[in-house]
N, C-alpha and C positions, 0 to 999 in steps of 0.2 A: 594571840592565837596559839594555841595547844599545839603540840605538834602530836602528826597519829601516830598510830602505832609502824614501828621500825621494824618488826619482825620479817624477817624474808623466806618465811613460812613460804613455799609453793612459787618460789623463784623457778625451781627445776624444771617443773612442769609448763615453764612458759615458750619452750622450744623445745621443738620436735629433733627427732634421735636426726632427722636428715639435717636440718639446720645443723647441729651440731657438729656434726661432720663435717660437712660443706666449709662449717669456722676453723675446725681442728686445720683441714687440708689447707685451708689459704694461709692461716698463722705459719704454716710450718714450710710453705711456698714461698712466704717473703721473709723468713729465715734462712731456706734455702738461698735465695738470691741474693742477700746480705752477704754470705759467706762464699758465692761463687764473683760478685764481683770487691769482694774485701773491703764493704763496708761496713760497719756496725750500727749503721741506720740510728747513732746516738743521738740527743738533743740535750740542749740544756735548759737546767731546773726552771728558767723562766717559761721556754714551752710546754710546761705542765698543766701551764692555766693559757687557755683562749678564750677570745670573745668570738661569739660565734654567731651569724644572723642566718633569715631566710635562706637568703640566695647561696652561702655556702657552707648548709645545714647537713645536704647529704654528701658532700665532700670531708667535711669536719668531724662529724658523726659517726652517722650510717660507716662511711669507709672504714673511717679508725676502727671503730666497734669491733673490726675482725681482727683486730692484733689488739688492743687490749681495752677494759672495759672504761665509757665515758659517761662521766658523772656529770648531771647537766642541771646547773644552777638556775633556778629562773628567780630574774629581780630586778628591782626599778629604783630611780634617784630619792624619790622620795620616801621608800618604806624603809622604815627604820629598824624592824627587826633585821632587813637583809644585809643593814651594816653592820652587826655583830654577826650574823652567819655568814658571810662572803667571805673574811679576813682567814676565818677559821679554816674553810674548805682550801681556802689558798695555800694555806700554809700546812695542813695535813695532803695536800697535791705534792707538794714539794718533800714532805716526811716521806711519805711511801714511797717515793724515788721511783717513780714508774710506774707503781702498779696499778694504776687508774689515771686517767689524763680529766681534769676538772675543764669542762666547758662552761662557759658565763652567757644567758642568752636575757637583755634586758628587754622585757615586756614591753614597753610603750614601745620600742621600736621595730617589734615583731610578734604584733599581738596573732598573728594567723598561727603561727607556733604556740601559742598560748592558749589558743581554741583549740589545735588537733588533739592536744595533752589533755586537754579538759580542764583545767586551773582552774581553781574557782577563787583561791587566792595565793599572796605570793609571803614569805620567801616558800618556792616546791621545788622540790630536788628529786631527781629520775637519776636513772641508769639504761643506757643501751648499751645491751653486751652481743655481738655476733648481728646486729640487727635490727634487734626486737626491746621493746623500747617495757619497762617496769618502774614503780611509781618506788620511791623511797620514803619519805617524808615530809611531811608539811609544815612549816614554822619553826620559830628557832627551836633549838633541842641541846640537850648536855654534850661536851663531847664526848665523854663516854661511849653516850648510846651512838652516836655517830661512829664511833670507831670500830663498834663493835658490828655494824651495819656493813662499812666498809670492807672490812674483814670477811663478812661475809660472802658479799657479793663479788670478792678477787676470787675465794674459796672454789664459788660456783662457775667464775670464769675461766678458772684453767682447770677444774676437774671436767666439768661441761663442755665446753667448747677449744681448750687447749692454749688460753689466751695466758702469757708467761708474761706480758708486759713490754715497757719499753725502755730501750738502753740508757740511761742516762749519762750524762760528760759534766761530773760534775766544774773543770777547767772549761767550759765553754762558754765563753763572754765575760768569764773572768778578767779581774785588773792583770794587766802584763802579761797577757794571754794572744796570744798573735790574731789577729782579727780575721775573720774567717773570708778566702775570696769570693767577692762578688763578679758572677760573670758578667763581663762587658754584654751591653743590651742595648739597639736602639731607640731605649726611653725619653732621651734627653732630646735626641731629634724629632720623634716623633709628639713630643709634650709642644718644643717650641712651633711643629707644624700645626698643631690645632689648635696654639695660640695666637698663630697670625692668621689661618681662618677665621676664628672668632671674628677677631679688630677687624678683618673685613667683611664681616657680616655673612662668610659663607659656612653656615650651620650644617645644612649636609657635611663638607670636608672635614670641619671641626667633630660632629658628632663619630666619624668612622674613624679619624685620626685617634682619638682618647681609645676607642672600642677595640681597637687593633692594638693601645698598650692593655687594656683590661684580659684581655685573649692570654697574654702571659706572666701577666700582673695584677690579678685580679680583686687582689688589697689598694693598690697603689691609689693613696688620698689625692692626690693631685690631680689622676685621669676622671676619679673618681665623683669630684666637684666638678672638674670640666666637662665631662660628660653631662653633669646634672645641669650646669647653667646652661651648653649650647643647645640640649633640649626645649631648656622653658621658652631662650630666646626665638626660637627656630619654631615653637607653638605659638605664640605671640606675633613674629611677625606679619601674618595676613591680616589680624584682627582687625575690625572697624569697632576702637575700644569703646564708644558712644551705644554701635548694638548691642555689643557683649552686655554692659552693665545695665542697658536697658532690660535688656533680654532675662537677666539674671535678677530683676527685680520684681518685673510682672511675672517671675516661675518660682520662687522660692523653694518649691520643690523639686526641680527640673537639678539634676546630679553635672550632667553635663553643662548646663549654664552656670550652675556658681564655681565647677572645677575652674572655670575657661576664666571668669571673671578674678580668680582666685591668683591665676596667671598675672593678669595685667596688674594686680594690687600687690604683689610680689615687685613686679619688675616697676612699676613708678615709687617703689620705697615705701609701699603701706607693708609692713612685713607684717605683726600685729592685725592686721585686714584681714587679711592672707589665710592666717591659719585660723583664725575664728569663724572665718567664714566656713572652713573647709569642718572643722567642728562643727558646726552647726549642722553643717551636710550630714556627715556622719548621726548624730541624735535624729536628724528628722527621716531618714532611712535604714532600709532594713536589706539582707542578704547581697546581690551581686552588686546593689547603688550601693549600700552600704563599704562592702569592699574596694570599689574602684574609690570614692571619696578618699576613703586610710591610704590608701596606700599612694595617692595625689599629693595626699600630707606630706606623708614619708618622704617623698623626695622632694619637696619643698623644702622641710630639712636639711634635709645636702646639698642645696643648693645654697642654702644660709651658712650651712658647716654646724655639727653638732657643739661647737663650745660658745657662738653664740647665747647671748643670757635670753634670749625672747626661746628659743628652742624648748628649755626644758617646763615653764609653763605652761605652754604649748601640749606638749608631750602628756603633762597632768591633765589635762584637760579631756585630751585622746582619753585618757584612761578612763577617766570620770564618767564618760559617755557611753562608754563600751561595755563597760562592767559596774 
């Protein structure tokens, strides 16, 4: 795949003199506030690169974007030019030392991000600067021309919008480097409350208990599967598993009969059932079936845990079907 043209010809013109403003004034609000309460809002070199999904795209993004600009990667396990462009971006995140924060958003697992953008294929790299979202380029490319892109679009960011970037520490998580305090949380109580929910099958408790650490923890892998398992289990247990897959056999097209059937082939150990099935959903439908199928997938996933070997598969398959 070629990559197009890098020119950032007509960047300027993609935000209005208000937007602009509106970025200057917030950038220079939350420098204000850094230095009213004496912190320097630094991070270190490793938070330069994030993985970034759906759900906390305009936290990750959109937010950032007003204090400096986000470079946003899109790419999946299997494309192989994205494994010679990932390493690259990573490591010129970390060169610039702030002056663009490199987001990572893998398509198979957020393919509705990959429709708004328009992608028509991957490795495609964007920029949202202040908001507003600008295409960079498509497939792999020299670095050169990549650097000279980037340069650009830092250029346009703080002449434009006022975006200076962000502090870096380069001692932070460093060896011998004093570990940084974690506030006391109650995670640990509230993980083992929705795991003795679960073992007694009260899915309600369990589901609020994980969702009340997700409220301040909103990464946290652990709440994160437990949430997704006492879902499925908590959908499943009224089933009269005999209807469902009857059900799910005289409709082949019916979205909600193979999701439901998709369930119980999950939870009796068919995992390989599971998501083929949900696949198939997917290719034999189109817009809102279409949607609720992918994203039934999706958390079928995390109910398996993405380093599962059946997952990524799986995941190609999503692709295949979709595009």
């Amino acid at each position: 795949m070629q990559p197009r043209n890098m020119s950032m010809s007509g960047v300027v013109d993609l935000a209005a003199v208000k937007a602009a403003g509106e970025a200057k004034a917030k950038a220079e609000q939350a420098r204000a506030e850094a230095a009213r309460t004496g912190g320097t809002g630094a991070v270190s070199p490793a938070a330069l690169v994030i993985d970034v999904d759906e759900a906390g795209f305009e936290r990750d993004v959109l937010q950032r974007s007003a204090e400096v600009p986000v470079v946003i990667d899109f790419w999946a396990e299997w494309c192989e030019p994205c494994k010679q462009l990932g390493p690259l971006l990573e490591r010129l995140a970390v060169e610039y030392n702030g002056r663009f924060l490199l987001a990572k958003v893998d398509v198979d697992a957020n393919q509705m991000l990959m429709q708004q953008f328009g992608i028509q294929g991957i490795p495609a790299v964007f920029a949202v600067v202040a908001g507003q979202a600008l295409p960079l380029f498509q497939g792999a490319a020299p670095e050169a021309q990549i650097r000279e892109t980037l340069d650009q679009l830092i250029q346009v960011g703080e002449e434009r919008f006022g975006l200076t970037g962000i502090v870096v520490d380069p001692d932070a998580g460093a060896p011998g480097a004093a570990p940084a305090e974690v506030p006391a949380g109650p995670y640990d109580a509230l993980l083992e409350a929705a795991a003795s929910a679960l073992d007694a099958n009260d899915f309600g408790g369990a589901i609020q208990a994980y969702k009340n650490v997700l409220v301040d923890d909103p990464g946290n892998p652990e709440a994160k599967l437990g949430l997704a398992q006492a879902e499925l289990l908590g959908r499943v247990q009224s089933m009269d598993p005999q209807a469902v897959r009857k059900e799910a056999a005289d409709n082949p097209g019916d979205v909600n009969a193979q999701i439901a059937a998709a369930d119980l082939d999950l939870v009796g150990g068919h995992v390989e059932d599971a998501f083929g099935r949900l696949v198939e959903a997917v290719r034999r439908t189109a817009g809102d079936d279409r949607n609720t199928a992918r994203l039934r997938l999706l958390e079928l996933f995390e109910v398996i845990g993405p380093e599962d070997p059946r997952v990524t598969p799986a995941r190609t398959a999503l692709a295949r079907v979709l595009f």
